[in-house]
Structure formats: structure tokens, C-alpha cells
Steps between C-alpha positions, in 0.01 A plus 500: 500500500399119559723254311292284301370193645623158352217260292294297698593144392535191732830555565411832644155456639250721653484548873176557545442191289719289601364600901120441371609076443384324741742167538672548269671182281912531472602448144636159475832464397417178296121370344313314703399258231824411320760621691660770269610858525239787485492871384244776483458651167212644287239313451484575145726155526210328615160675280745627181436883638484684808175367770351722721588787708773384628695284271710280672533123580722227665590269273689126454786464291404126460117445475226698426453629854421861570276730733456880537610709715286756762479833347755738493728233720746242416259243741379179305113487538562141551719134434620477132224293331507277209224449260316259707526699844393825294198281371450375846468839657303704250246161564552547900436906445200438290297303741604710815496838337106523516463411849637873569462647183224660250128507596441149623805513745426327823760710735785743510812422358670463832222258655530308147888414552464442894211216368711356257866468763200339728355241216926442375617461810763825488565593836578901442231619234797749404665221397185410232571623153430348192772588349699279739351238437604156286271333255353274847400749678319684233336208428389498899384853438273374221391187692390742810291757315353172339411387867379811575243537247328783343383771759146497626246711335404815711185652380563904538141648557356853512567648848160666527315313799295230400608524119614156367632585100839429442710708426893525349707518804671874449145653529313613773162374413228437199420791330160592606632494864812673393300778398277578749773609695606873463781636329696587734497162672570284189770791447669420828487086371689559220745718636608333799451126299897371448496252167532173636371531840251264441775163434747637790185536716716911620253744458600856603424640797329779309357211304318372822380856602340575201326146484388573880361822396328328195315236748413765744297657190329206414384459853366825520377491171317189578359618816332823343347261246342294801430855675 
């Protein structure tokens, strides 16, 4: 019979967890921002009950410092922030969030960070986390999406040849074109279409043979008409 394993807390973390954290941030053995001892607790001490899945922070014994901790690990997500640096990076994270995020995103998230090391001036983008950053360099992170500016407008439009409605970007085409294909076809779209493949630009492979098959139809199609 197995003896029962001990709680998961951050003093005894997950493995598999703990292995998944990519540079991963010691716990400092003083704040950053005034000098005084931290602890990890609950961070009931910080929202007056228990957060999240995983309910733990790093905390200052002196100011009103604190960040979370990775899931299921004693890791700190980040530096200890005070007010200001908290207000700083939820600012920073809601200007760069969108250029990877949501429908409008621009690129993946990993193309996203590797722009933003470029436009800080962070030599290893592994080294590019929010989260690390002081009120500044959120502040540059705001400044560079500003510089940026919004993304281009791409019309989407039907991909019937010829056709020029426009069209939302997840769908194939307009409807009247959509529907003149057969069943089995527009079956074959659906299944093989991954949501999202139209922002990451990734279509399947089985993706790309079914829209081959689709245009060798309208060809033909086409052709008998002109027959």
C-alpha cells in the first residue's frame, strides 16, 4: 500500500511544475523596494480570502509589496511590486496583451515578446516579462505599442475566384458561394478548419488539402459551365 503523499504547498512543490518554469526567479531573501524581510503566505492576507487556484503569494513585511507565485510551485511569477509598479504593469499588459491576444491580435505570443525585447532593447527575449519589470519600463512598453500604432486593416474576402464581398475572417467565403459547393466539400472545411488559424496565419495540413480540393472543383465546375 502507497503511503500517502504530502500537500502540495510551496514548500513542497510539484515537479512537474516546478520543471515546466522556464527561468525561473529565486525568492529574494529581502524586498526589492524597501529592503525588509519576506514570507510566502495565503493570499487571503492580501484580498481578505483565499485568490485563485493556487493561493499563495510572496509578501513584504514592511510595505505593501507582494506577487504570486507559479502554480502549484513556490516560484514568484515576478519582483515584489508596490502599488505603483502593480499599476504600471497591468497598464504595460493592457496595451501589449492585444497584439497577441483575442481576435484583432497581430502575431503569436512568442513573435509578440521577441518584438517587444527588440523595440526595449532586452538582449535575451527570455529575459522579457512584464512582471519583471519597474514602473519605467512599463511605461516603455506603453510608449512602444503607442509607436506602433493600431494594426492595418486586412479586408478578408470570399475565396471563390473573382468574388470580391467581404467576409468575417473565420469563414471560407460569402454565402451564395459557400453554398454552391457540395456537402461533402464544405464538410471537409469545417472539419479540418483549427479556430484561430486565420490570426496565426497555421492552417492544417488537412486544412490546405481540403481547400486544394475545393479550388480544383471550382475549376472544373467553371470549365463545364464554359463547355
Amino acid at each position: 500500500m502507497n503511503a500517502p503523499r504530502d500537500p502540495i504547498t510551496p514548500w513542497n512543490p510539484s515537479r512537474s511544475a516546478t520543471a515546466r518554469v522556464r527561468n525561473p526567479l529565486p525568492v529574494p531573501e529581502c524586498c526589492p523596494n524597501c529592503r525588509s524581510p519576506v514570507f510566502i503566505d495565503s493570499n487571503s492576507c492580501i484580498y481578505g480570502r483565499e485568490h485563485g487556484e493556487w493561493p499563495w503569494a510572496l509578501m513584504c513585511t514592511g510595505c505593501d509589496s507582494y506577487v504570486g507565485l507559479h502554480p502549484f510551485t513556490g516560484i514568484p511569477l515576478g519582483t515584489l511590486a508596490t502599488p505603483e509598479i502593480r499599476a504600471a504593469r497591468k497598464a504595460a499588459k493592457a496595451a501589449f496583451n492585444p497584439l497577441w491576444e483575442g481576435d484583432r491580435a497581430q502575431m503569436t505570443r512568442t513573435a509578440a515578446y521577441g518584438w517587444l525585447a527588440a523595440a526595449l532593447g532586452i538582449a535575451k527575449v527570455e529575459e522579457c516579462h512584464i512582471a519583471w519589470f519597474g514602473v519605467a519600463q512599463c511605461r516603455a512598453v506603453v510608449a512602444a505599442i503607442r509607436a506602433r500604432g493600431p494594426a492595418p486593416k486586412q479586408r478578408h474576402t470570399c475565396h471563390w475566384p473573382g468574388c470580391e464581398r467581404d467576409v468575417p475572417p473565420a469563414m471560407w467565403g460569402c454565402s451564395p458561394h459557400w453554398f454552391t459547393l457540395p456537402k461533402p466539400l464544405r464538410d471537409d472545411i469545417w472539419r479540418t478548419y483549427r479556430p484561430g488559424q486565420e490570426v496565426t496565419k497555421t492552417p492544417s495540413d488537412a486544412y490546405v488539402a481540403a481547400a486544394r480540393a475545393v479550388r480544383r472543383w471550382i475549376a472544373e465546375h467553371q470549365e463545364e459551365k464554359t463547355a
